[in-house]
C-alpha positions as CSV (number, residue, x, y, z in Angstrom):
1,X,0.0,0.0,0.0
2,X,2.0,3.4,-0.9
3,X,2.2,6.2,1.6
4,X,-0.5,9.2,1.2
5,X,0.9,11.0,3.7
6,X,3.2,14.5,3.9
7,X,5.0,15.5,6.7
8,X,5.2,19.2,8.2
9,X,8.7,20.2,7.1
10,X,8.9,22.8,9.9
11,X,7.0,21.1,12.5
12,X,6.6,17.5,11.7
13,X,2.7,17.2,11.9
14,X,1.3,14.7,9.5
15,X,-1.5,15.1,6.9
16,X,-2.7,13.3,4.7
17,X,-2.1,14.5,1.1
18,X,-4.7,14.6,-1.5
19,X,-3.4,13.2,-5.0
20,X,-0.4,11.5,-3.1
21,X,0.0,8.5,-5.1
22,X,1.7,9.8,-8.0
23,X,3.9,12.4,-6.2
24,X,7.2,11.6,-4.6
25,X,7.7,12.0,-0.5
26,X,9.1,15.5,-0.9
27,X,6.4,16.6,-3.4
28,X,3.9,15.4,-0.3
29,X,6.0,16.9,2.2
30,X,5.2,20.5,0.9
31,X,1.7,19.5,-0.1
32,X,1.3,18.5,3.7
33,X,3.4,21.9,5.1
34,X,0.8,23.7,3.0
35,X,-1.6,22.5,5.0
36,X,-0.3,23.6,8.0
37,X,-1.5,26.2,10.8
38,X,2.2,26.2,12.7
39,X,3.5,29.9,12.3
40,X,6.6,28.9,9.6
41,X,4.1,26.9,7.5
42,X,2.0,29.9,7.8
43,X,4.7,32.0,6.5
44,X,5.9,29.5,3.8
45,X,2.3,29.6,2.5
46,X,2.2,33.6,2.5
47,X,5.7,33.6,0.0
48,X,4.0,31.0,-1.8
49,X,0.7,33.6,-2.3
50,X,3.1,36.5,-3.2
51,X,5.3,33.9,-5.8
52,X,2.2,33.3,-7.5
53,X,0.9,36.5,-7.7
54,X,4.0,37.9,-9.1
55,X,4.1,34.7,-11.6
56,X,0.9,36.0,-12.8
57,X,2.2,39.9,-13.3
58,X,4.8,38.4,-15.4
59,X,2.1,36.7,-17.3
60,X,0.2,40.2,-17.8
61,X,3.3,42.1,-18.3
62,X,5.5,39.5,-20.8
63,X,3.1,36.6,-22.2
64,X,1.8,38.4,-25.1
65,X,5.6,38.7,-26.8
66,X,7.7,37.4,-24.4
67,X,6.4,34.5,-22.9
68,X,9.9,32.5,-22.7
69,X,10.6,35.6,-20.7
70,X,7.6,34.8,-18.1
71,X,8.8,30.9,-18.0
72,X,12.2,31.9,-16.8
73,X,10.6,34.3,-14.5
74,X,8.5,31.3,-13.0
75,X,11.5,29.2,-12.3
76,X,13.3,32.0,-11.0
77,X,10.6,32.8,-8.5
78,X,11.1,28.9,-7.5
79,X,14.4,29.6,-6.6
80,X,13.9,32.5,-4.8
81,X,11.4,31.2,-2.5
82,X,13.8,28.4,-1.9
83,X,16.2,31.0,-0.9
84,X,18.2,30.0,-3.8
85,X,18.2,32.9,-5.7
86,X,17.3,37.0,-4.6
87,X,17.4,38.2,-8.3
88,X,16.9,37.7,-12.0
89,X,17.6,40.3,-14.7
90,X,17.0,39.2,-18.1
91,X,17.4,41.2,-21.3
92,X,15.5,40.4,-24.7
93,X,17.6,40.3,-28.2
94,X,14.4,43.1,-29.1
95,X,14.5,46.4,-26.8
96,X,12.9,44.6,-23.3
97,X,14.1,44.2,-20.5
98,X,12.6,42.1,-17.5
99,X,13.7,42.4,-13.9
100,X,12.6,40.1,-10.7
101,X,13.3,40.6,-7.4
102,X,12.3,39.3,-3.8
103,X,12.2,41.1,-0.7
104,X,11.5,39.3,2.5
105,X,8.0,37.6,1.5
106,X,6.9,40.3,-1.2
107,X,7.8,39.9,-5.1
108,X,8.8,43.1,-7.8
109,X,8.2,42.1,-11.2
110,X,9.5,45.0,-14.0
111,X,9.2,45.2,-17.4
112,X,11.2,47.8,-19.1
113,X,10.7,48.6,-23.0
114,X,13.9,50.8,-24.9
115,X,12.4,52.8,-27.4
116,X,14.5,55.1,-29.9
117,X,13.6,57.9,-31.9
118,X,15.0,59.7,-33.8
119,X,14.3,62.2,-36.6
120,X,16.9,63.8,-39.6
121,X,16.0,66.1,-42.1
């Protein structure tokens, strides 16, 4: 019989994870933390809210004609949350430029379009 179960990763309290059977023990393990009322799950859950709000202002801001841009801005926002990463710059071969940044629990998504004019006579 496989394990349904996910453990708290901050406090250890087990729950029982919903769609368990195909995912590995880690994947449950941060199903099951968030699920939890102990005050680090509850501030793991609040990054999570802020990560996929600013996944979504990518999505408004680069999708249309960028949307490789919003991809790497998605995994990025992983990262950071993981306290892997605290930045992501990335500029576009066009004129746009894309900016990610994470401070404390809050996300800044920027989109920056380079436009040129000029006129001779």
């Amino acid at each position: 019989m496989k394990d349904l179960t996910g453990v708290c990763k901050y406090c250890g309290q087990l729950f029982a994870v919903e769609g368990g059977e195909t995912m590995t023990q880690e994947e449950k393990d941060s199903q099951a933390t968030l699920q939890c009322n102990c005050d680090e799950a509850k501030k793991k859950q609040a990054l999570e809210r802020s990560r996929g709000e600013a996944v979504t202002n990518a999505e408004i801001l680069f999708n249309e004609d960028y949307p490789e841009i919003t991809k790497l801005m998605e995994a990025a926002s992983r990262m950071m949350a993981d306290d892997k990463l605290e930045k992501i710059s990335i500029t576009s071969s066009g004129l746009v430029s894309g900016s990610l940044v994470r401070k404390g629990n809050k996300f800044k998504v920027e989109r920056t379009d380079k436009k040129k004019l000029s006129m001779e006579t």
